[in-house]
C-alpha positions in Angstrom: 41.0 -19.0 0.1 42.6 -17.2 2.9 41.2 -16.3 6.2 40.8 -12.4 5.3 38.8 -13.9 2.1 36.3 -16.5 4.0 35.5 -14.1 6.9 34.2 -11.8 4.3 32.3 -14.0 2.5 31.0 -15.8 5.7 29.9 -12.2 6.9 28.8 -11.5 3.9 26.3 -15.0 3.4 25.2 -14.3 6.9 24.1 -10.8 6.1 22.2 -12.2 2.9 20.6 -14.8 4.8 19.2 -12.4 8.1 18.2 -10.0 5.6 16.4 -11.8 1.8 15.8 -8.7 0.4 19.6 -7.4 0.0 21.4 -8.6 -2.3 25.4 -8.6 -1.5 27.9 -7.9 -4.4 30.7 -10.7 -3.1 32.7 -9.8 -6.3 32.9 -6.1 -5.2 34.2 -6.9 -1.7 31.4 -5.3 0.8 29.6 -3.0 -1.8 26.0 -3.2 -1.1 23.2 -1.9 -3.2 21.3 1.1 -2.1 18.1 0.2 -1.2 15.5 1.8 -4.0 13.1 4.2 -2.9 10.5 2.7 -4.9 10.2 -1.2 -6.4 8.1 -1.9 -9.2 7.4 -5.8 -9.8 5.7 -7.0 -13.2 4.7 -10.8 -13.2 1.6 -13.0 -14.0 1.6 -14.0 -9.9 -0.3 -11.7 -7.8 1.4 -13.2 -4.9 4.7 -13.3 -6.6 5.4 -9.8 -7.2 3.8 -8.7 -4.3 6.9 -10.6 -2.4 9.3 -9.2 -5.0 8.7 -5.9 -4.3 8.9 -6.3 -0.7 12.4 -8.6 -0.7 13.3 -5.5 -3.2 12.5 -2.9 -0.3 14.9 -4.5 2.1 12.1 -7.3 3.0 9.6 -7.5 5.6 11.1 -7.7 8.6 12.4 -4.6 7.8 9.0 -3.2 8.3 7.5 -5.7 11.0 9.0 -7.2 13.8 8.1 -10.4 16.2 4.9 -9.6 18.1 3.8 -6.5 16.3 0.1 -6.2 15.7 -0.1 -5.4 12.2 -3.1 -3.7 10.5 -3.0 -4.3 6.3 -5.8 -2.0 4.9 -7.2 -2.7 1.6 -9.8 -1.0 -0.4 -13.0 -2.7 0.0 -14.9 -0.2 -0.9 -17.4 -2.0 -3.5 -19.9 -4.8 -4.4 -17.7 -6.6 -7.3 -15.5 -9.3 -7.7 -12.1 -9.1 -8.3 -12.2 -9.0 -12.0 -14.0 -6.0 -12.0 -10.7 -3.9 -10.9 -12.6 -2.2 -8.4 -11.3 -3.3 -4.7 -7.4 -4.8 -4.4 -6.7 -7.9 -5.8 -7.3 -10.7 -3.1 -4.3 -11.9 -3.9 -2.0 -9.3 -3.2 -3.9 -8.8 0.3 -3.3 -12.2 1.2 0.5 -12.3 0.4 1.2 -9.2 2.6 -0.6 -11.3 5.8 1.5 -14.1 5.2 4.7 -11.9 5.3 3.5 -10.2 8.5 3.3 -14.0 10.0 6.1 -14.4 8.6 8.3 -11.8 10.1 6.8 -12.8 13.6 3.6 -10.3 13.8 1.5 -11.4 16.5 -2.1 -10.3 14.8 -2.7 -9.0 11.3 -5.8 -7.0 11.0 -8.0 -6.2 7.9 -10.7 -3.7 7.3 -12.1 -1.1 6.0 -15.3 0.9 5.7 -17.1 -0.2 2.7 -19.5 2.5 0.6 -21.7 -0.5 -0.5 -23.2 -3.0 2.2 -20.2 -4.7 3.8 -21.4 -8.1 4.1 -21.5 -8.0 0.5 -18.0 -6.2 -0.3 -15.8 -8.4 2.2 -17.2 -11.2 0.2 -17.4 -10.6 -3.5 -14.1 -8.4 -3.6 -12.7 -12.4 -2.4 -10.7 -10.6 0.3 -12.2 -11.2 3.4 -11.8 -15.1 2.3 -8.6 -14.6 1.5 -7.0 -12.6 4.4 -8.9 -15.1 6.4 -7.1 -18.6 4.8 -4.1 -16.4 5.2 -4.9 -16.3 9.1 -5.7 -12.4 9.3 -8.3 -11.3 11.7 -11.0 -9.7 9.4 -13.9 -7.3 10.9 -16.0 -4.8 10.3 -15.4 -1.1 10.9 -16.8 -1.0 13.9 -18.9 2.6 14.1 -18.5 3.0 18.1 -15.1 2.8 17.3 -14.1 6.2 15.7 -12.8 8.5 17.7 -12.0 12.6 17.1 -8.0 13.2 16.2 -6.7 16.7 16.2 -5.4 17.7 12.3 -4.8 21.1 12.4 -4.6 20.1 8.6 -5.1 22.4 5.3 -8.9 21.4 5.2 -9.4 19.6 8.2 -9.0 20.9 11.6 -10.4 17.5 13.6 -12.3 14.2 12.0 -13.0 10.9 13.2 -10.8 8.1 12.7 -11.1 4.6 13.4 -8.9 3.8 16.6 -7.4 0.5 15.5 -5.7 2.4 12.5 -4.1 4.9 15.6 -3.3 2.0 17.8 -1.6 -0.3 15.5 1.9 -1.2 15.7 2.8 -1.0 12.0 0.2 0.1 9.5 0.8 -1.3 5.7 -1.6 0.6 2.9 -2.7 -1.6 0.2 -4.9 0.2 -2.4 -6.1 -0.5 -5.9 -5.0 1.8 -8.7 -7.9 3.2 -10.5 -9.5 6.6 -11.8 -12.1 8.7 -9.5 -14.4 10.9 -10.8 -14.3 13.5 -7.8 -10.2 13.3 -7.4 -9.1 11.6 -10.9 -7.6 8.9 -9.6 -7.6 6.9 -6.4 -4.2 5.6 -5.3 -2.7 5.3 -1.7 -3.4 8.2 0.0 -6.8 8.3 -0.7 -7.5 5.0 0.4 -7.5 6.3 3.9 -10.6 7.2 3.2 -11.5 4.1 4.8 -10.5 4.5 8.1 -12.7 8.0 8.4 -16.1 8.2 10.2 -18.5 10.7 9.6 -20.3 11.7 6.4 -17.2 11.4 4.5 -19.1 13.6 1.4 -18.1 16.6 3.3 -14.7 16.5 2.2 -15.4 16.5 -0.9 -15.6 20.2 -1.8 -11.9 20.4 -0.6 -11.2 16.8 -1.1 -7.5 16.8 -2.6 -6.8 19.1 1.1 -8.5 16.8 3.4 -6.9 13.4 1.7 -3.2 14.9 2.3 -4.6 15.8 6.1 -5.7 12.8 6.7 -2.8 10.8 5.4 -0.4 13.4 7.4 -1.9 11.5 10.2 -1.9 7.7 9.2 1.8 7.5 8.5 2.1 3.7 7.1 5.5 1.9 6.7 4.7 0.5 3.7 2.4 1.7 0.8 1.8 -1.4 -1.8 0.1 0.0 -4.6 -2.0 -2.8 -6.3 -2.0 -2.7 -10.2 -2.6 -5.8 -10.8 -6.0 -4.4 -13.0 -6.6 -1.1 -13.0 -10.0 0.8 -13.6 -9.6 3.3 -16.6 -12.6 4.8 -16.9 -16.1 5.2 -14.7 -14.5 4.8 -11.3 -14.2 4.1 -8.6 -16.6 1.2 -8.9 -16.6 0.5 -12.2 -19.0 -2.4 -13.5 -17.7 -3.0 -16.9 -14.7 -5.5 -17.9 -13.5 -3.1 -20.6 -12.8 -0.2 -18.3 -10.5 -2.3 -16.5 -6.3 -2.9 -18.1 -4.5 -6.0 -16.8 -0.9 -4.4 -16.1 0.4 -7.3 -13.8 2.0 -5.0 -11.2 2.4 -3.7 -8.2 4.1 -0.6 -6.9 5.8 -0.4 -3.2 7.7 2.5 -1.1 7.4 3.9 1.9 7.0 7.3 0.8 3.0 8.1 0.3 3.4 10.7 -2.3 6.3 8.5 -4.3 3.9 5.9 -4.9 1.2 8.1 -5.7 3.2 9.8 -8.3 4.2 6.5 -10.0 0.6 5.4 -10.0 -0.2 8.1 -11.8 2.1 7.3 -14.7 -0.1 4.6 -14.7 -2.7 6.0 -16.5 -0.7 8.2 -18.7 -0.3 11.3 -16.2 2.4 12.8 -14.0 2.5 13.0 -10.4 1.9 16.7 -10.5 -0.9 16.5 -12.2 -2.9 15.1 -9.2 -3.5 17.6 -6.7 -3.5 15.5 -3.7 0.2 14.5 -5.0 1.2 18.2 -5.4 0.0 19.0 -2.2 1.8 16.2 -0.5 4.9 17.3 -2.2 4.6 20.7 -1.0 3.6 20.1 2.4 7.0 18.0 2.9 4.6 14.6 3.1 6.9 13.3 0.3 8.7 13.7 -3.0 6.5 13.5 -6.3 9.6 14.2 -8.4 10.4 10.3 -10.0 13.5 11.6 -11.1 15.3 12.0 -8.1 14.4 8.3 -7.2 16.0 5.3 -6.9 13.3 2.9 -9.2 14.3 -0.6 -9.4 11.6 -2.1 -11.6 11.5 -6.2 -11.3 10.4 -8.7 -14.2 9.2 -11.9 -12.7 
């Protein structure tokens, strides 16, 4: 080997090793694959493919960095237990707090503002024991909490949102893909739902409007769309175990509208066909056209 030869390969180890999720082509000299826009990982580990798709994205320090105070927000919207599809998979929650430690965050939050009591939903949906072993700090939306944001948005002009959403240093979504009878289906951008005070029923006339103003607002840096089992029919709290399809997967990006548009291949549909995804498109939150992505889908 000659010296031109081992400094390039001693770069290019010490590029692989600072960042996991790249993967560098020493047989093609320095050529380095693009990152994807979106990753989709398929495995029988929650946990698993919930790392895949991050190392896939460029990994997480890429998104968090030492001392950051991180808020993960999950939908824990309903009494049921995982099984059930109807909140994200425990799991999956739980992996994304370890990689936030893992990157050097100095506190990882969890919450979110539960329809049914949330005594109840923090502990059946198995997340708030989760995110706890995983050393998160998990509360309760705190109601004194909200506080009125300017959205000068479609729909909404002003609405409360919870202030540690706002004050984070890095927000990372983490919703459950399922079906909605108001809005079809529930993906990423409607899981900020969470994270609005008020009588959120008010949106609901113009609800496809409000969602895409409210998630002009909350700008994440990472959407991980749990699909681990999806609801199919009589969301979004489902009930019965044969409304719900076991796919395996989860979905990351850190364009909203992207991993909107994917979830909704999910249940057959395209993008466009959601109007929340449409609108997001339009309104230059994002691209729903899959097409013009980079995809790199993952078997684990």
């Amino acid at each position: 080997m000659d010296r031109r030869d081992f400094l390039k390969k001693t770069l290019c180890a010490a590029a692989a090793a600072s960042c996991p999720g790249t993967l560098l082509s020493l047989a093609e000299g320095w050529a380095v694959p693009p990152v994807p826009d979106l990753a989709v990982v398929r495995g029988p580990s929650p946990e698993a493919i919930t790392r895949a798709a991050v190392d896939a994205l460029g990994g997480i320090r890429r998104f968090v960095s030492t001392g950051d105070v991180v808020v993960v927000k999950p939908n824990i919207g309903w009494d049921r237990t995982p099984e059930y599809g109807a909140n994200t998979h425990p799991a999956v929650v739980a992996a994304l707090v370890t990689l936030c430690f893992e990157a050097g965050a100095g506190k990882v939050k969890v919450f979110d503002r539960p329809v049914n009591d949330p005594r109840r939903c923090y502990r059946q949906s198995g997340i708030a024991d989760a995110a706890e072993a995983a050393g998160a700090d998990v509360h309760y939306v705190d109601e004194r909490k909200f506080k009125t944001v300017k959205l000068d948005g479609l729909a909404l002009k002003d609405w409360p949102l919870y202030e540690e959403i706002l004050e984070a240093d890095r927000v990372i979504n983490v919703p459950v893909a399922k079906t909605h009878g108001l809005s079809t289906l529930t993906l990423g951008m409607k899981n900020w739902m969470g994270v609005m005070g008020g009588g959120r029923w008010l949106i609901h006339q113009r609800v496809h409007e409000s969602i895409v103003d409210v998630a002009r607002r909350v700008k994440p840096v990472l959407t991980v769309l749990d699909a681990v089992r999806i609801l199919t029919a009589n969301g979004p709290q489902g009930g019965r175990l044969e409304d719900v399809k076991v796919l395996d997967t989860v979905v990351a990006g850190t364009d909203p509208v992207a991993v909107d548009s994917f979830g909704a291949t999910l249940f057959g549909i395209r993008g466009r066909d959601l109007e929340s995804v449409r609108i997001g498109h339009e309104t230059g939150l994002g691209n729903m056209n899959l097409d013009t992505l980079n995809i790199r889908r993952i078997e684990r």
